[in-house]
C-alpha positions in Angstrom: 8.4 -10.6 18.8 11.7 -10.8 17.1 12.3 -12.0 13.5 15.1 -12.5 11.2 14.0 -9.5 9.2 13.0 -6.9 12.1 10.7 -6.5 15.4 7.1 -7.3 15.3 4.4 -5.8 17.3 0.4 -5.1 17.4 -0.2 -1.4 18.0 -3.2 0.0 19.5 -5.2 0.3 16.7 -4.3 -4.0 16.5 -2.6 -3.4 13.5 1.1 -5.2 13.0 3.4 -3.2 12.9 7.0 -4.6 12.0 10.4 -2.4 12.7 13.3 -3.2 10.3 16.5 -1.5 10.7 18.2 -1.3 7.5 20.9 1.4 5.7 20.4 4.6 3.1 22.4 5.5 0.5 22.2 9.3 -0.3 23.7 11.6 -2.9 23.2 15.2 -3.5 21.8 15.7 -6.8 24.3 17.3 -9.6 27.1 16.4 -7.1 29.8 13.6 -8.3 30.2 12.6 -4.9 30.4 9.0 -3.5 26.4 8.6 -1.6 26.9 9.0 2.5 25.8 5.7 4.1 22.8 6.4 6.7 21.2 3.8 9.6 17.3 4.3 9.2 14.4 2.1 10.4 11.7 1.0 8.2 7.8 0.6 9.9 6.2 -1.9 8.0 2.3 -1.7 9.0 -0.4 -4.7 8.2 -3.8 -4.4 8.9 -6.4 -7.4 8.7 -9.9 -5.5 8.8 -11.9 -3.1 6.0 -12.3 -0.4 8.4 -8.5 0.1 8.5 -7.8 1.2 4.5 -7.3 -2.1 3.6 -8.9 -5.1 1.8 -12.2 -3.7 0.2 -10.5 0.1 0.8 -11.0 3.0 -1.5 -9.2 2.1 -4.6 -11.0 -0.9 -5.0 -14.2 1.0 -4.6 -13.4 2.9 -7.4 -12.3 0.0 -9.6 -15.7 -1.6 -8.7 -17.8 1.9 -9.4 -15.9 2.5 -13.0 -16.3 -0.9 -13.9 -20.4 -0.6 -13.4 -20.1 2.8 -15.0 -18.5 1.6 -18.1 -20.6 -1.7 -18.3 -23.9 0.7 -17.8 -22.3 3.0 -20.8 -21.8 -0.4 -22.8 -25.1 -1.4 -22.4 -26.9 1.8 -23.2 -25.1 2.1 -26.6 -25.2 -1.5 -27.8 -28.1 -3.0 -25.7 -28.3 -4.7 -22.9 -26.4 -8.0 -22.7 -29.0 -9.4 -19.9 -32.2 -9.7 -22.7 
């Protein structure tokens, strides 16, 4: 499908998978030269399941597992807010 801001698609793994074409600017480092213009395409990928990284992925694992960790340290050294 086409859309104002690029080409949308589900791939095989039924993620979306949206193709913008858009332009880079580059410049050498520690050269004062103007940047060179450059055509590159952008893949913007969405998934919509956990399996896929996404949702309940990794980093919010960890977020959950330090948050009991640090609640567990609280309530060792000042007592258990549950009594």
């Amino acid at each position: 499908m086409s859309t104002p801001k690029g080409t949308e698609y589900v791939n095989e793994e039924g993620a979306i998978e949206t193709k913008v074409e858009t332009v880079d600017y580059r410049s050498s480092a520690g050269e004062n030269r103007e940047p060179t213009k450059e055509k590159v395409g952008v893949v913007h990928l969405t998934r919509n399941n956990r399996a896929s990284g996404t949702g309940g992925g990794f980093l919010a694992r960890t977020a959950d597992a330090v948050s009991k960790t640090v609640q567990a340290a609280r309530d060792k050294v000042w007592g258990s807010s549950n009594k």
